[in-house]
N, C-alpha and C positions, 0 to 999 in steps of 0.2 A: 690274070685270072682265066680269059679267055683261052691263051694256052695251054692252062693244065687241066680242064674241060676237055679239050682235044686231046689231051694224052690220058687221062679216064677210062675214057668214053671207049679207047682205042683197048683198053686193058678189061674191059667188062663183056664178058661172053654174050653175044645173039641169042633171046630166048623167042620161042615163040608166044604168039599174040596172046595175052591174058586178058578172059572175061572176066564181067563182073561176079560171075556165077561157078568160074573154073574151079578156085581153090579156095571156095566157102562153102562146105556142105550145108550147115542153116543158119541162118543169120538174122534179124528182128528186119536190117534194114534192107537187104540187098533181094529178100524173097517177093518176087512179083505177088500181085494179086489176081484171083480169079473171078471177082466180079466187082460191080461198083455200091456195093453196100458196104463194104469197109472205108471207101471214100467219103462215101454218103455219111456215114457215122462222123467222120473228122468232123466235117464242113457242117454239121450241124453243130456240134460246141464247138467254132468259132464268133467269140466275141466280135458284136457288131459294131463293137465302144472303138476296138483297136484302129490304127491309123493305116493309110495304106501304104506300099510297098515303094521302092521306086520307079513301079511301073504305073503307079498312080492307082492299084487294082485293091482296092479294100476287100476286109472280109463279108464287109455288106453283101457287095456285088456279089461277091461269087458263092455265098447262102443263096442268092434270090436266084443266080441262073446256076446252080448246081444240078437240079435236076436232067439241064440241058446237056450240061455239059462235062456230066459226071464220066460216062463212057468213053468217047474221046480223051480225057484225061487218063485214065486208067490203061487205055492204050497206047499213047505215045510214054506213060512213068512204063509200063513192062517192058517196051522196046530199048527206052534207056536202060535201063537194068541188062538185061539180055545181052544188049551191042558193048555196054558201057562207055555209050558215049552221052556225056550231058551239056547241057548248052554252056557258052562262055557266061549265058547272062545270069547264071544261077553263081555264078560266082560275085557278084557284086555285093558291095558290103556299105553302108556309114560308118567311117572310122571315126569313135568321139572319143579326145583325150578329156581323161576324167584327173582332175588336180586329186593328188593323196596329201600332200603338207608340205612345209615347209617353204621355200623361194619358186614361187610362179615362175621364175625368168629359166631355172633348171627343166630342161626335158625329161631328164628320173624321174623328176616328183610327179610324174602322170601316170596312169596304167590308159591300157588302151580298150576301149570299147567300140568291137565291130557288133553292128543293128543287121543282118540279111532280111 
């Protein structure tokens, strides 16, 4: 596997570096924001019921310091955007196998449920 990786790789043209912003004129998800009132909006209809995250950070918490910490939020999401680089840790997931029917002992009879 690893060899035909190296012989790919060796067959796929040099592009240069692709923003997140180069080849999407407009987008819902990838257009920065200009100020922290659209953030503000989210964070207030977040459910205070929902549980929190695996960084431990409920949506209590960050209702109650949202105000503080709305701007710096807003700044470091449009840098991501812009650079297109985002952290490793936004890729973490709870993978839960959900049983569909038939024989438990089968791994088919699961679908997969990632929680981010």
């Amino acid at each position: 596997m690893r060899n035909l990786v190296s012989r790919l790789s060796i067959l796929i043209p040099m592009t240069s570096r692709v923003t997140a912003t180069s080849h999407i004129k407009v987008s819902f998800f990838v257009t920065p924001t200009n100020s922290s009132t659209e953030l503000m909006k989210i964070t207030t209809k977040l459910s205070k019921s929902k549980s929190p995250g695996y960084d431990n950070v409920g949506p209590s918490l960050i209702t109650d310091v949202s105000i503080v910490i709305l701007d710096p939020i807003v700044h470091i999401f449009n840098l991501s955007l812009l650079d297109g680089c985002v952290s490793d840790k936004l890729n973490i997931a709870k993978v839960i196998p959900l049983f569909k029917k038939d024989d438990r002992s089968q791994p088919s009879n699961y679908i997969v449920l990632y929680l981010y």
